[in-house]
N, C-alpha and C positions, 0 to 999 in steps of 0.2 A: 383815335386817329384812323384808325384801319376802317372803322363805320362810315366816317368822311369820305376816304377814298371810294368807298364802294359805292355810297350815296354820288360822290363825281360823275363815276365811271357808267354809272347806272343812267344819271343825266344826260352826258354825253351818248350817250346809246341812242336813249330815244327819242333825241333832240333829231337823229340820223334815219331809223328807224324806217320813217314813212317812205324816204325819198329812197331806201334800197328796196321795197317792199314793190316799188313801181315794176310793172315790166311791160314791153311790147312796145313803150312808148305811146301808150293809150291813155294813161291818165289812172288808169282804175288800179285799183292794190289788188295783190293777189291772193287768190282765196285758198284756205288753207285743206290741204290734203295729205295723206295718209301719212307721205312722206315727210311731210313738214314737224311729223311728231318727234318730241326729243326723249331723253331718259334723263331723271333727274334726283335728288334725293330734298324731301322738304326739312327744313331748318326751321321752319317756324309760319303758326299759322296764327293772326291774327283779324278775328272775328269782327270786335268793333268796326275797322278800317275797311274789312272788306279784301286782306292781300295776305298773298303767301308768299314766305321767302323760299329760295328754293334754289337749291347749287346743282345748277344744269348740263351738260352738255353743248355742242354745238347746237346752234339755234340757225340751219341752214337756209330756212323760208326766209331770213333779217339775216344774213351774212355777218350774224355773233358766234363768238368765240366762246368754248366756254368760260362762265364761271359762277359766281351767287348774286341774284336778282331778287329785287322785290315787286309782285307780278299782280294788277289786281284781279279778281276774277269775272265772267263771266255774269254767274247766279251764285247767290251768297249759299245754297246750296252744297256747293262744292268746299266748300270748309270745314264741313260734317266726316266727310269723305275719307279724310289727310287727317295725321300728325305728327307731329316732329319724329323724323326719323324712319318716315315712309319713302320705299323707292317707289317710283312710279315715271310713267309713260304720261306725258302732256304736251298740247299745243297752244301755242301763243300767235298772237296776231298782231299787225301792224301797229297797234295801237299798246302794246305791251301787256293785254291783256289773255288770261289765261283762259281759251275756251271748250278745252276739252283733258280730261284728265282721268285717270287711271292705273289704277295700283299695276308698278312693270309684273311681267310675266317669266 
């Protein structure tokens, strides 16, 4: 039950996602900066798929709230990087994708 809700919640998100991501009223998404970075901790890295779950922080660049998301990444690279149970410093993009990542400090 609890995987359903989060699979919802997670739906609901980034059905949203794009349209908070807009600014200036130009049309174009906005590119992700320094600030945009969150802290998080990974819950699970699956390779096949290409995505990492990861119970986050506030996700301010997407005016999300914390909680656990399943994020796909960038470069399958980054999968190498993480294990369950790394904290780390990452950013996500419009698209819910995870494009910069590294163990917090």
């Amino acid at each position: 039950m609890k995987a359903i809700v989060s699979a919802l919640l997670a739906a609901a998100c980034m059905a949203g996602a794009p349209a908070m991501a807009q600014h200036g009223g130009h049309g174009q998404a906005a590119s992700a900066s320094a600030s945009d970075s969150t802290d998080g901790e990974i819950k699970k890295v699956d390779k096949p798929s290409g995505k990492l779950t990861i119970k986050h922080g506030e996700l301010k660049n997407l005016g999300m709230g914390a909680m656990t998301m399943v994020f796909k990444v960038k470069e399958a690279g980054m999968l190498d990087k993480v294990k369950a149970g790394d904290k780390v410093r990452f950013t996500v993009d419009n698209t819910m994708t995870v494009t910069a990542i590294e163990a917090a400090k």
